[in-house]
PAZA-76763 format. One record per atom (N, C-alpha, C): x, y, z; residue number from 1; atom name. Coordinates in Angstrom, 3 decimals, decimal comma, always signed. Each point is the difference from the previous one (the first is absolute). Example, Ala and Ser with C-alpha at 12.3 -4.5 7.8 and 13.67 -1.06 7.14 Angstrom:
<pts>
{{+13,190; -5,690; +7,800}; 1; "N"}
{{-0,890; +1,190; +0,000}; 1; "CA"}
{{+0,900; +1,200; +0,000}; 1; "C"}
{{-0,350; +1,050; -0,720}; 2; "N"}
{{+0,820; +1,190; +0,060}; 2; "CA"}
{{-0,770; +1,090; +0,730}; 2; "C"}
</pts>
This chain:
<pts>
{{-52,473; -68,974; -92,394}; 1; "N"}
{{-0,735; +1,246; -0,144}; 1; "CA"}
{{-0,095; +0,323; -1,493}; 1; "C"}
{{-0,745; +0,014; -0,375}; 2; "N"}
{{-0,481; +0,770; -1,350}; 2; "CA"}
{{+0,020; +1,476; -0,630}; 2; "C"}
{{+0,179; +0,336; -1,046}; 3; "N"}
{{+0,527; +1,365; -0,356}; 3; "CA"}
{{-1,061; +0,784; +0,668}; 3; "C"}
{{-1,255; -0,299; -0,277}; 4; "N"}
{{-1,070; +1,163; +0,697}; 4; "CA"}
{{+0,400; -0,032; +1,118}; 4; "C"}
{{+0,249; -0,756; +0,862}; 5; "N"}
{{+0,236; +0,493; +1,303}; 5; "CA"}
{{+1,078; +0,662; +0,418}; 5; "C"}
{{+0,978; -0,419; -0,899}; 6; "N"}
{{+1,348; +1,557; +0,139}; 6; "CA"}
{{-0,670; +1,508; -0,474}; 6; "C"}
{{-1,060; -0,381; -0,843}; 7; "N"}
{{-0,230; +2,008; -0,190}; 7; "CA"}
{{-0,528; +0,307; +0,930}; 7; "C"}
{{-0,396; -0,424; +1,485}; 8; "N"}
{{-0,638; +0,147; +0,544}; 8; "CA"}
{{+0,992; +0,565; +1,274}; 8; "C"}
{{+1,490; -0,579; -0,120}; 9; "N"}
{{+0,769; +0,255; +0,996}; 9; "CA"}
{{+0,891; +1,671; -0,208}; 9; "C"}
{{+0,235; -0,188; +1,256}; 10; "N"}
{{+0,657; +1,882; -0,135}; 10; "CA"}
{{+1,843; -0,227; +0,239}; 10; "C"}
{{+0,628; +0,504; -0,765}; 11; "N"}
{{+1,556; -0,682; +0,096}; 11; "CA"}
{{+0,690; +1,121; +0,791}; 11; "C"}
{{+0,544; -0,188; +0,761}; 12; "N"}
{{+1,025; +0,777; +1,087}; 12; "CA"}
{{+1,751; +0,120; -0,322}; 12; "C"}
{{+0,509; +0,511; -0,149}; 13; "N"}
{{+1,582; +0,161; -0,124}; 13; "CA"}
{{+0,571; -0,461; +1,580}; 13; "C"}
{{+0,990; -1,185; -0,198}; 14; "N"}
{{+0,591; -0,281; +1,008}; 14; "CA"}
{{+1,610; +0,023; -0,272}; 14; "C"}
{{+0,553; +1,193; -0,947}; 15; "N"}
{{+1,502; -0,151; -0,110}; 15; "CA"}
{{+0,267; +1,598; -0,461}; 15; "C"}
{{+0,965; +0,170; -0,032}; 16; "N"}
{{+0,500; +1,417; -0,729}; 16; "CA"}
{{-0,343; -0,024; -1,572}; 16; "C"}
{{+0,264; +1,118; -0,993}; 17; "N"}
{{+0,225; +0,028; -0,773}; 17; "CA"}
{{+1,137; +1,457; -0,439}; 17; "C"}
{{-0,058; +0,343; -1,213}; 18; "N"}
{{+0,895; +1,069; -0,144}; 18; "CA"}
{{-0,096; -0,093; -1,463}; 18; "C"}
{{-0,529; +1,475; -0,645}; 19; "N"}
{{+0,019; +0,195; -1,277}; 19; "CA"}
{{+0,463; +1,248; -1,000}; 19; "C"}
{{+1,125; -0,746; -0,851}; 20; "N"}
{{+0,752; +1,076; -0,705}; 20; "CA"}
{{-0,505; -0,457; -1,286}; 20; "C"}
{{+0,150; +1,339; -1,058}; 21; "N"}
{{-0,572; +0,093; -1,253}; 21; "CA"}
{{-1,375; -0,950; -0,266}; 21; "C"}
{{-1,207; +0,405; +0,908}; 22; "N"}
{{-0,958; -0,576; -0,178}; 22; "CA"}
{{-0,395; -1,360; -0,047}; 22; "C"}
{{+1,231; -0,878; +0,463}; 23; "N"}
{{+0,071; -1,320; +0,718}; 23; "CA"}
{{+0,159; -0,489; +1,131}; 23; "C"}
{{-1,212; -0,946; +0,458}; 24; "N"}
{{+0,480; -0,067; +1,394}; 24; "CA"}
{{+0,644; -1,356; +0,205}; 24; "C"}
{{+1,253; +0,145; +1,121}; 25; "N"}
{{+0,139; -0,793; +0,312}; 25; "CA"}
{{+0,283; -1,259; +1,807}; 25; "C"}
{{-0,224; -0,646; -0,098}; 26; "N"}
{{-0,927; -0,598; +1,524}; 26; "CA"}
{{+1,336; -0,006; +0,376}; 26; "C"}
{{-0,213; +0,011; +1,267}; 27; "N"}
{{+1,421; -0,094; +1,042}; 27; "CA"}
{{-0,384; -0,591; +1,198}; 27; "C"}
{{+0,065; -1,407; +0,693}; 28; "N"}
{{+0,061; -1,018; +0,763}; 28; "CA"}
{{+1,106; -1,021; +0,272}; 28; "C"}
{{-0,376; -0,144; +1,409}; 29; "N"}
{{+1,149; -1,010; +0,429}; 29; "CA"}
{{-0,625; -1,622; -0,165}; 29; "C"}
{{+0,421; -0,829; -0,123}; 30; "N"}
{{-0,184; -1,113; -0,274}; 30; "CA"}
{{+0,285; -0,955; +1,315}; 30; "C"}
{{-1,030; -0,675; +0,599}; 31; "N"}
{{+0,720; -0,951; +1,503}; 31; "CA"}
{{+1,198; -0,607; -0,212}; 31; "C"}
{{+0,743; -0,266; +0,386}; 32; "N"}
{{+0,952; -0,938; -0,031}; 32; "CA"}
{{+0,116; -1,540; +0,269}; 32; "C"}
{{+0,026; -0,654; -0,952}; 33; "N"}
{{-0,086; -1,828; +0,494}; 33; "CA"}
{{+1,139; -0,108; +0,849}; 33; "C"}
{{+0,213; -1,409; +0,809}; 34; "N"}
{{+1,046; -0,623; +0,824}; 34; "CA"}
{{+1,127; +0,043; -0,836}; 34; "C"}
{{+0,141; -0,453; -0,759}; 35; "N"}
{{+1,156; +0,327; -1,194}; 35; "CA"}
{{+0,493; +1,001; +0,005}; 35; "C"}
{{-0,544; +1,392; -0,418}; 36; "N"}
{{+0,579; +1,032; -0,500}; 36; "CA"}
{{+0,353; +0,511; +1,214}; 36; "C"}
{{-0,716; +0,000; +1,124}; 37; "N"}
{{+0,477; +0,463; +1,073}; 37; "CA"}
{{+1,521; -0,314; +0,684}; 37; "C"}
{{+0,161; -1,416; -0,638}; 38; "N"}
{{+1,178; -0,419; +0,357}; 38; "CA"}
{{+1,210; +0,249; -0,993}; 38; "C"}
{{-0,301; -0,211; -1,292}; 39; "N"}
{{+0,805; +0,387; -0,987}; 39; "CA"}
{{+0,560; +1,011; -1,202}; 39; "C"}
{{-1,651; +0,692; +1,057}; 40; "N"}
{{-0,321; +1,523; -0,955}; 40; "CA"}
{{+0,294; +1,031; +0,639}; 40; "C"}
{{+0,482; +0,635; +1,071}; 41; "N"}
{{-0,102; +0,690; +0,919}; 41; "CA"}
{{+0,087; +1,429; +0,006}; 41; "C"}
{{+0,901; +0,262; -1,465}; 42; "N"}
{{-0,170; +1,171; -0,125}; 42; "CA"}
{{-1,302; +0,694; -1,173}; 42; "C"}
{{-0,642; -1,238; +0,063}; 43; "N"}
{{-1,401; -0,008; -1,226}; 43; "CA"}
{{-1,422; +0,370; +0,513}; 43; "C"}
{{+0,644; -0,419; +1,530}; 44; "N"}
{{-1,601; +0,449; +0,907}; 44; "CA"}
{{-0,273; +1,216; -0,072}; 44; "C"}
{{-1,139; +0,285; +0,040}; 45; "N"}
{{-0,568; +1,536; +0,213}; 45; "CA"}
{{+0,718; +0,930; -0,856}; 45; "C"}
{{+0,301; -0,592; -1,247}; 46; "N"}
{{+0,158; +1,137; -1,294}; 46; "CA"}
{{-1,307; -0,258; -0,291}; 46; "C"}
{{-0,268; +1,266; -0,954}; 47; "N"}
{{-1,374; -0,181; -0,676}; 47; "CA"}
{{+0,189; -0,365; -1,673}; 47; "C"}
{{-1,043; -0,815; +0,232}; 48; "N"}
{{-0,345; -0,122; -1,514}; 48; "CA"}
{{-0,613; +0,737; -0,616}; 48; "C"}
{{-0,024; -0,035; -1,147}; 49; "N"}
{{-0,584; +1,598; -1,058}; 49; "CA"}
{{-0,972; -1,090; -1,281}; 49; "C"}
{{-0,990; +0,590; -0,328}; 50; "N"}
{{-0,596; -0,581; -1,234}; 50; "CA"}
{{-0,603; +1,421; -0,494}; 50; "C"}
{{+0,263; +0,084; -1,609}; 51; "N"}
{{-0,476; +0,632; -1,121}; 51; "CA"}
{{-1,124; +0,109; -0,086}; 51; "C"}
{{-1,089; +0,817; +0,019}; 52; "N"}
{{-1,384; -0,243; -0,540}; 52; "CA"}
{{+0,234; +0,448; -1,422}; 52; "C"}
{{-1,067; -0,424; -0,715}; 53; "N"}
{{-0,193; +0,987; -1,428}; 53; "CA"}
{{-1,108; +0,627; -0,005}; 53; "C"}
{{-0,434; +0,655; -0,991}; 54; "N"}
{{-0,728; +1,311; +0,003}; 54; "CA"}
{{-1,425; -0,712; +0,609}; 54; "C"}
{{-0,571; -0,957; -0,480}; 55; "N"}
{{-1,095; -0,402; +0,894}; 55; "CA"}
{{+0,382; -0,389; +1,195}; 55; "C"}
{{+0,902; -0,423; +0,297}; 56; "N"}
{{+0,220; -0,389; +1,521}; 56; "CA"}
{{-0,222; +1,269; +0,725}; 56; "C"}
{{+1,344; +0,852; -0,779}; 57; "N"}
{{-0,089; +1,724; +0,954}; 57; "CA"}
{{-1,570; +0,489; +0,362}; 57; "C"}
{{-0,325; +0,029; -1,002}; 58; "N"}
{{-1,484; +0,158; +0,248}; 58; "CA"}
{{-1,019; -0,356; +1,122}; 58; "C"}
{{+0,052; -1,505; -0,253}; 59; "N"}
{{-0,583; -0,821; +1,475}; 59; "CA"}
{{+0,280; +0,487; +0,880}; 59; "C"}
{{+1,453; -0,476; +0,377}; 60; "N"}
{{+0,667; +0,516; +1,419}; 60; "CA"}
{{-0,524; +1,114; +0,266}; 60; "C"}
{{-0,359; +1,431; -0,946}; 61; "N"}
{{-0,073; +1,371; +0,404}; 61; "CA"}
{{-1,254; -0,229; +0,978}; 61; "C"}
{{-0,927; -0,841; -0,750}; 62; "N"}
{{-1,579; +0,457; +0,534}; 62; "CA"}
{{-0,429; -1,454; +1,153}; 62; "C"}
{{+1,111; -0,732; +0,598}; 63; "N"}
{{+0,100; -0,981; +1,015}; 63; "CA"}
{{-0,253; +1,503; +0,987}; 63; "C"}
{{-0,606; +0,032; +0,853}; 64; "N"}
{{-0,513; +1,120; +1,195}; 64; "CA"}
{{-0,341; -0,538; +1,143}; 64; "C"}
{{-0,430; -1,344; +0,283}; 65; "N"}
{{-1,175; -0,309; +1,000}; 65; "CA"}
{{-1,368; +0,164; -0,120}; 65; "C"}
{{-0,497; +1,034; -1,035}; 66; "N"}
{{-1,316; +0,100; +0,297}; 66; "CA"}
{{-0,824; -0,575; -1,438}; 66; "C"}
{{+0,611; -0,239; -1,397}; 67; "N"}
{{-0,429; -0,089; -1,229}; 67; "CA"}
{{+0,130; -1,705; -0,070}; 67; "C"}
{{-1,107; -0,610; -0,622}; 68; "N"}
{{+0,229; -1,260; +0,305}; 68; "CA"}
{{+0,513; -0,578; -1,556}; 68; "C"}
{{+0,265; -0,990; -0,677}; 69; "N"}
{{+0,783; -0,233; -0,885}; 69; "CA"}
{{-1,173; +0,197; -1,070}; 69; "C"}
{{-0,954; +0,056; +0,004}; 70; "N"}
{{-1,201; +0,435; -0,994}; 70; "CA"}
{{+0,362; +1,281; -0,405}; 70; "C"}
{{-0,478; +0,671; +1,043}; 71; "N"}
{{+0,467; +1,553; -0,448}; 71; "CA"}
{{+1,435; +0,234; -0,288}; 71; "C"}
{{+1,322; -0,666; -0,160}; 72; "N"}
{{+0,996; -0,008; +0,140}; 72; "CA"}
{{-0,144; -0,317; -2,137}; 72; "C"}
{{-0,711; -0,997; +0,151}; 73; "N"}
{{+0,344; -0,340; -1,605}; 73; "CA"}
{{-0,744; +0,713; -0,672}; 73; "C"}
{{-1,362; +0,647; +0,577}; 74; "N"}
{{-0,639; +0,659; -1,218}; 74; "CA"}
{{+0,771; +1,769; +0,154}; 74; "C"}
{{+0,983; +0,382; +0,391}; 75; "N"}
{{+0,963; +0,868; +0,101}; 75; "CA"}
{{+0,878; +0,033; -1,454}; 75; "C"}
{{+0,641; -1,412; +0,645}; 76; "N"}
{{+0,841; -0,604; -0,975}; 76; "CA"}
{{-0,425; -0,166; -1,617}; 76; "C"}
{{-1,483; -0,440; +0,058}; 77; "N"}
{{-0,406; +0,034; -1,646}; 77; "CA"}
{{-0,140; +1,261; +0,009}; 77; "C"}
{{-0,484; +0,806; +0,403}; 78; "N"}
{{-0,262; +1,548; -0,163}; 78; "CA"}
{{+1,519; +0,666; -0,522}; 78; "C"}
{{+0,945; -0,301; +0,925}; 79; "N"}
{{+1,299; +0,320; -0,515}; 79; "CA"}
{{+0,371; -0,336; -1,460}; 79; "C"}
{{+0,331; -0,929; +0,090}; 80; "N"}
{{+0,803; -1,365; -0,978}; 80; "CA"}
{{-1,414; -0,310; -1,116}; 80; "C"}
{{-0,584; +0,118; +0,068}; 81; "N"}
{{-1,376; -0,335; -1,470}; 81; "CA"}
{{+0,173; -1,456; -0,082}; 81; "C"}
{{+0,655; -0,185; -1,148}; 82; "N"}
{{-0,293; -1,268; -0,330}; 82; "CA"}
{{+1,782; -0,798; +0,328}; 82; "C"}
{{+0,839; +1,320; -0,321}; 83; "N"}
{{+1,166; -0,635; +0,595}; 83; "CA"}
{{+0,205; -1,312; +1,323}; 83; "C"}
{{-1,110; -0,067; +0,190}; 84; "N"}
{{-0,037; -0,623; +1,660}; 84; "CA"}
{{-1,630; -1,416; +0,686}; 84; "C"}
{{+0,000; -0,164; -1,717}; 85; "N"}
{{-1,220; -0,560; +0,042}; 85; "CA"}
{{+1,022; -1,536; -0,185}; 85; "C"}
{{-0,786; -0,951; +0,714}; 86; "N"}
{{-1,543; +0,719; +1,115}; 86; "CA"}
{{+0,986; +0,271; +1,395}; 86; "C"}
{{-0,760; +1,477; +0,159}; 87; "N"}
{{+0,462; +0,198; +0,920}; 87; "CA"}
{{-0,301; -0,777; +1,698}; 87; "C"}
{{-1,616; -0,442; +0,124}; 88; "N"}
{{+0,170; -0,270; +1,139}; 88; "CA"}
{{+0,828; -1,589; +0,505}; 88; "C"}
{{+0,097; -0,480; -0,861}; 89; "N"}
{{+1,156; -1,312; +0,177}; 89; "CA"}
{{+1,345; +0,120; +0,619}; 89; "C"}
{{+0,304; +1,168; -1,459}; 90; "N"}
{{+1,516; +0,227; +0,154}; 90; "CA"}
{{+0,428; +0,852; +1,099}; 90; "C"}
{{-0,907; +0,771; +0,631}; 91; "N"}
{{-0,146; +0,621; +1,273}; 91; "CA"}
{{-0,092; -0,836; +1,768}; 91; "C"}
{{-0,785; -1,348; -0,391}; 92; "N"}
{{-0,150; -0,566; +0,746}; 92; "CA"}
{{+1,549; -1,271; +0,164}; 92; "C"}
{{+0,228; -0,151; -1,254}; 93; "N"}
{{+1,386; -1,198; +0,007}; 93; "CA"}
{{+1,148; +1,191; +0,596}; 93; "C"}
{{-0,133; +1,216; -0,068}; 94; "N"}
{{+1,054; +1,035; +0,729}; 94; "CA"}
{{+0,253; -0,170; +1,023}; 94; "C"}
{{-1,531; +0,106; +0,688}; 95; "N"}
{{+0,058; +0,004; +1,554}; 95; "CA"}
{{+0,506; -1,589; +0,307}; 95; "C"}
{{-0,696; -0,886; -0,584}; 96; "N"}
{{+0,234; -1,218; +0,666}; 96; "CA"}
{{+1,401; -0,200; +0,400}; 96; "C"}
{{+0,567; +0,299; -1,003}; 97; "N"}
{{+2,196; -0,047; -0,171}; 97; "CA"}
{{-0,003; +0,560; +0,725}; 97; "C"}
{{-0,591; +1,542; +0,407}; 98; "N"}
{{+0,356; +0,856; +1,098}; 98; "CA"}
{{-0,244; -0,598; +1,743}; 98; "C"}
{{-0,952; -0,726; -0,461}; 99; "N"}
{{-0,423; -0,417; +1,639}; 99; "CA"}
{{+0,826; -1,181; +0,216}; 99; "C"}
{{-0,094; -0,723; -1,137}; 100; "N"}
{{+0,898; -1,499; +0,667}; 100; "CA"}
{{+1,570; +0,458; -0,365}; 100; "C"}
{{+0,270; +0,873; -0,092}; 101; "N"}
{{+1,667; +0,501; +0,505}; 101; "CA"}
{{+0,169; +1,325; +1,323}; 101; "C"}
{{-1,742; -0,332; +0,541}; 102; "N"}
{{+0,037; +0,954; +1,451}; 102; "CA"}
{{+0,523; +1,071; -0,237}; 102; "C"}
{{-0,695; +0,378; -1,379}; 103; "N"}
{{+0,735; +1,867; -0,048}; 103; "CA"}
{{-1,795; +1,037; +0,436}; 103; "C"}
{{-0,852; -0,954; -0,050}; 104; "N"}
{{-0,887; +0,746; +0,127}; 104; "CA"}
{{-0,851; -0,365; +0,849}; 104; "C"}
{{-1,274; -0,273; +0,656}; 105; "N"}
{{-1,142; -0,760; +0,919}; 105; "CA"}
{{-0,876; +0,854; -0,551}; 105; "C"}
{{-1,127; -1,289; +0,080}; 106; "N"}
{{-1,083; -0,016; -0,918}; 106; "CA"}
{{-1,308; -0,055; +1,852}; 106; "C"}
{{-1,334; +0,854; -0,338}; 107; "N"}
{{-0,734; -0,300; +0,768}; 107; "CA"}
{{-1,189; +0,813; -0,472}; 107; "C"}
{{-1,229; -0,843; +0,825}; 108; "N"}
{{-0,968; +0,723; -0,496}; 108; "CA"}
{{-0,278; +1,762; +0,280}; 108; "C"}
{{-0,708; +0,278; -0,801}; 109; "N"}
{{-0,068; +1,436; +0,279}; 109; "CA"}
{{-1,598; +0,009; +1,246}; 109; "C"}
{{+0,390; +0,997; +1,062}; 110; "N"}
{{-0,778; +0,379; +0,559}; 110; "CA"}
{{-1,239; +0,717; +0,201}; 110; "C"}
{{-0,669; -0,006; +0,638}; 111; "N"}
{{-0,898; +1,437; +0,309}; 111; "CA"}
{{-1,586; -0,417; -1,414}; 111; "C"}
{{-0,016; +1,255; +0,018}; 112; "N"}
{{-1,247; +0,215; -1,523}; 112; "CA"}
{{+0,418; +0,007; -1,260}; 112; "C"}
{{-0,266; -1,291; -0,624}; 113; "N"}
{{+0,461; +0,153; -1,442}; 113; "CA"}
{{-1,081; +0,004; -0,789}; 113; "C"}
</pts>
């Protein structure tokens, strides 16, 4: 899939988060392999935590269901100016990390656009 076709997708939150002093941070459980299940046992079903930074916080805020990652980055340059250029890349390599660590699902947006 090609970057244009991620601005095209709408990103969904599929985990907790929780944010103190204007940072957010993700809160998910992680599956458990055959291994850990056997040797990890008191490791299952803790959650893992990851840091965003100020552009991350950002993203995450305006992940909704309904804004698709286009409108998500031209937010983001609007925010951040040039701090964040280019923004629609660095917006799109976000989500990707976000989706292929199943913190988020990606789909087309519906209805009348």
């Amino acid at each position: 899939m090609n970057d244009e076709d991620y601005l095209k997708l709408v990103p969904k939150r599929m985990c907790d988060a929780e944010t103190n002093n204007g940072i957010t941070t993700i809160l998910f459980i992680k599956k458990a392999t055959f291994i850990e299940k056997i040797f990890f046992r008191k490791l299952i079903n803790k959650p893992y935590k990851i840091d965003l930074d100020e552009v991350g916080t950002f993203i995450w805020g305006k992940i909704n269901a309904s804004k698709n990652i286009a409108e998500i980055a031209m937010l983001a340059k609007e925010h951040f100016g040039e701090k964040i250029d280019p923004a629609e890349s660095r917006v799109i390599q976000f989500m990707k990390q976000m989706h292929s660590s199943k913190l988020i699902m990606l789909f087309e947006k519906q209805g009348n656009e």
